[in-house]
N, C-alpha and C positions, 0 to 999 in steps of 0.2 A: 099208631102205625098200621093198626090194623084196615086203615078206613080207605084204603087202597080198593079200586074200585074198576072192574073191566069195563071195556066197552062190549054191549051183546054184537055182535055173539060170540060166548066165550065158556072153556069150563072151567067148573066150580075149583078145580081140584089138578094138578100135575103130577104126573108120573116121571120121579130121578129113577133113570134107568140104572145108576150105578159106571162100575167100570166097561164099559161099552168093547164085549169083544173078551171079555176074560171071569162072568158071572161063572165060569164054574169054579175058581177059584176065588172068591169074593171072600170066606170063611179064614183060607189063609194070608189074606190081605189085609184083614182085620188084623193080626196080631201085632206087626208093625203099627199100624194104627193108632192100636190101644197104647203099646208100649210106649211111641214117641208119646200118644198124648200125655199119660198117665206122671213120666217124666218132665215134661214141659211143666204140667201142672205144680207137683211139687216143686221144681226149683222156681217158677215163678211165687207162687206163696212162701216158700223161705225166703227168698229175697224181699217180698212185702214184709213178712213177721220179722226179722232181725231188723230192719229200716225200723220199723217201727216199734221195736221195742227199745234201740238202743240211740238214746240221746245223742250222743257224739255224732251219728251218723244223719241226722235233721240238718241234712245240706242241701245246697242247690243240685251238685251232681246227685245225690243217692235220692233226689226228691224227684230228677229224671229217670234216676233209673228206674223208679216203684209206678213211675207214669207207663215206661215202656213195659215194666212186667203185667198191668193192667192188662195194655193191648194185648202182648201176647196170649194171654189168657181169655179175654175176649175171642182173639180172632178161632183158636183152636175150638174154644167151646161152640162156636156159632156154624162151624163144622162135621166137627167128630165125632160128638154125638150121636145127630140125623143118618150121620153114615155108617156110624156101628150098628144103627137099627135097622138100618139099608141090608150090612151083610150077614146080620143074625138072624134078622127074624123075619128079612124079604117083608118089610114097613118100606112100600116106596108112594109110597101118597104124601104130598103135603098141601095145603090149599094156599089158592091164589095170591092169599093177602100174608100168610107165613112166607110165601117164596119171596114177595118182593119185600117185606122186614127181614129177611134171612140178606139177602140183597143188599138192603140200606147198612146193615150192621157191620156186612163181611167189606163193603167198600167204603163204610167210614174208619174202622178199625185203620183201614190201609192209608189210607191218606190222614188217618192223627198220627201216627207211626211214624211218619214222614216228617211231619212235622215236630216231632219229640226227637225224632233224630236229627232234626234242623237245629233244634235249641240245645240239644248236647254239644254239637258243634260248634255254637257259639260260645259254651261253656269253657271247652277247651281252649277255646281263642284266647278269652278272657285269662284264664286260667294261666298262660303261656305269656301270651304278649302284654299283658299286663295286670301283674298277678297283686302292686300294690293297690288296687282297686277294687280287687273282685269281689270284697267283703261288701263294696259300695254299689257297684252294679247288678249284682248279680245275688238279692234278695230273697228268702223262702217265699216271699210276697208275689217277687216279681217274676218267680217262678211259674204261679198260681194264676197271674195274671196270663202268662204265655201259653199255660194248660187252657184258658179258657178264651182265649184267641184263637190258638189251633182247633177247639172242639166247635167253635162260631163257623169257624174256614171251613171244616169241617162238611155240617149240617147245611150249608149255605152252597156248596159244591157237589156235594153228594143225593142229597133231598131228590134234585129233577132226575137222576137214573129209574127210576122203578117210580117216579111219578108222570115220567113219556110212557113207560113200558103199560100203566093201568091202562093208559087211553088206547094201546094196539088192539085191534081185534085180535083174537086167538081162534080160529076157527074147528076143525077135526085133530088138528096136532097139538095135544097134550104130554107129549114124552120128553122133559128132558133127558137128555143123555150126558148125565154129567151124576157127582154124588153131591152137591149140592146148586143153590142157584145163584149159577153166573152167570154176569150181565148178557154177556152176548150169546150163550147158553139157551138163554129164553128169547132174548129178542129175537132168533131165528127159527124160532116158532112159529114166528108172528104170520097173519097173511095180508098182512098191510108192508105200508111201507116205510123200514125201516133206518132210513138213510140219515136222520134225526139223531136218535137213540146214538146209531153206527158213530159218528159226527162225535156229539159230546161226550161219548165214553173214551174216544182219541183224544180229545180235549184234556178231560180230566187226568188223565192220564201223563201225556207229554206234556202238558202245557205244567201242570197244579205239580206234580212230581217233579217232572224236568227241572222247574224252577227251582225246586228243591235241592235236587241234585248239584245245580250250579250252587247255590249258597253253601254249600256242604264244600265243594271245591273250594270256593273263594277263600272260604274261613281256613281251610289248610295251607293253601299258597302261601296264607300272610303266617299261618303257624310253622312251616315249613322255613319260610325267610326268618324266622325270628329264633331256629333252632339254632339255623347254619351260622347266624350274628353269635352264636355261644361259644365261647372259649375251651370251657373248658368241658372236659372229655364226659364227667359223671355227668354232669349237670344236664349235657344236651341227653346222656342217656335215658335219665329221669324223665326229660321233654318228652321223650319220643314213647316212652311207654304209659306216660298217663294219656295216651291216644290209640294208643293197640286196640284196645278191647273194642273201642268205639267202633275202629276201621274195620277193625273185621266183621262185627253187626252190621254196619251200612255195606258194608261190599257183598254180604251174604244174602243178606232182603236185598236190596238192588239187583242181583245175579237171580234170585229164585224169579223175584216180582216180572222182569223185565221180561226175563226168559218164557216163561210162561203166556206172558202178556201175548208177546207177541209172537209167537206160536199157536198162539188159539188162533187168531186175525189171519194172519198172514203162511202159515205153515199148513198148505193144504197138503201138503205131499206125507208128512207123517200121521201115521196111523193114530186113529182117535183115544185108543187105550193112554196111547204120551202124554196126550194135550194134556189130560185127567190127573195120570198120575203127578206129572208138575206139577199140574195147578192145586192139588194136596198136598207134596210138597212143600210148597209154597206155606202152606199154612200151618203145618207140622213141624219140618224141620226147624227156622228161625228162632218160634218159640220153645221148642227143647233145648237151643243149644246157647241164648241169650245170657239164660246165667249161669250156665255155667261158663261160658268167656268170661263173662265178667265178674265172678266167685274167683276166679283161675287167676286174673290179669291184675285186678284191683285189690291191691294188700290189707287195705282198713276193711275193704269188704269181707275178705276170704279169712282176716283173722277171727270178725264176730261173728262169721258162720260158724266157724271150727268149734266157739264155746258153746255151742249148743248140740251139734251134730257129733263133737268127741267127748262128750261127757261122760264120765265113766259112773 
């Protein structure tokens, strides 16, 4: 990924200005930071370590949920870091071919994310409206198979972002003003023209997401019609809570992702410090609060957490 390549004339090297508008307080902006990270981290790794230590739980759902705790982990580390070095130790150098892998990493994380929450969605479909099957459809295989469809989609969608962005010249403007590199971040560096870059980063976006979003709906409609077909009172309870934890991760990433999104683009009116702190946000909160929703919601999960975390 390193082989990302400018066109001259360009420098070797970018300068993340950080929070644009509030460096004198960057020191105490870190502690939030560090905490959400530091949290996200451990509850994503006890959710990977209990999945994986405890047989019973070698399912298609906990085999989604270790995929989603992956990304979360991903996306905060490809972030947090760079930025903690940003606000301690005034580290705002990164070079050309880190920014645009820092780039590829932070926008592929986001669209497998998408797509792992497409397949959990299908899960619960399954799960609900036709739950004598689900042993037959909905394989550890076929699971594995769907991880490595989304990561294909992936690399196949995301690859041309920061491989338009090598070919822009970059001329005297080396600062980004952001704490790490976003897409549109850098490509307003540029001193070419960028209407390209502008173009498929919408694309990917609305079109690759969107669709996302609609199959995420569809699969509820039909789960939604197939509660209301339920008679009796516990049963649809039951229905409707093995999809809590779910809805509230998709409605939380959708609400950060979108907001932010489209704030950067379109929100000239607010002050640049906003775009920023969203668009961390964005990165921080989701994964701190992933599992714990879903430790909280999911009962086989939250009991084989307890046997290790109440151990006396």
């Amino acid at each position: 990924m390193a082989a990302f390549n400018l066109s001259p004339p360009g420098p070797s090297t970018f300068i993340l200005a950080g929070i644009s508008g509030l460096e004198a307080v960057h020191i105490w902006i870190s502690i939030p930071f560090s905490v959400f990270y530091i949290i996200g981290l451990l509850g994503n790794v006890m959710v990977l370590f209990v999945v994986g230590k405890e047989q019973t739980l070698h399912k298609p759902m906990y085999l989604l949920l270790c995929m989603l705790a992956l990304t979360d982990i991903a996306t905060s580390t490809s972030v947090v870091p760079k930025a903690l070095c940003l606000f301690w130790f005034n580290l705002k150098g990164i070079t050309v071919g880190g920014c645009l892998t820092q780039m590829f990493f932070l926008h592929s994380v986001s669209v497998m994310q998408s797509a792992i929450l497409v397949a959990m969605a299908f899960d619960r479909y399954i799960a609900i409206c036709n739950p004598l099957r689900y042993d037959t459809i909905l394989t550890n295989t076929r699971i594995a198979q769907l991880g490595l469809l989304g990561l294909i989609r992936t690399v196949l969608f995301v690859l041309p972002l920061p491989l338009l962005l090598s070919r822009q010249p970059f001329c005297a403007n080396h600062i980004i003003h952001h704490t790490y590199c976003e897409h549109m971040a850098v490509a307003k560096m540029s001193c070419g023209d960028i209407t390209v870059n502008r173009t498929y980063g919408l694309v990917v976006t609305f079109v690759i997401l969107g669709l996302d979003l609609l199959l995420v709906a569809f699969s509820y409609s039909l789960i939604t019609r197939a509660v209301l077909r339920i008679s009796s009172k516990k049963a649809h309870q039951k229905a409707l809570n093995t999809c809590t934890a779910h809805i509230c991760v998709m409605l939380m990433s959708c609400t950060f992702f979108l907001f932010s999104t489209v704030t950067h683009r379109f929100g000239q009116g607010i002050a640049p410090h906003v775009h920023i702190i969203l668009a961390n946000l964005h990165f921080l909160i989701p994964p701190m609060l992933n599992p714990i929703i879903y430790g909280v919601k999911t009962k086989e999960l939250r009991d084989k957490m307890s046997k290790y975390t109440c151990r006396r």
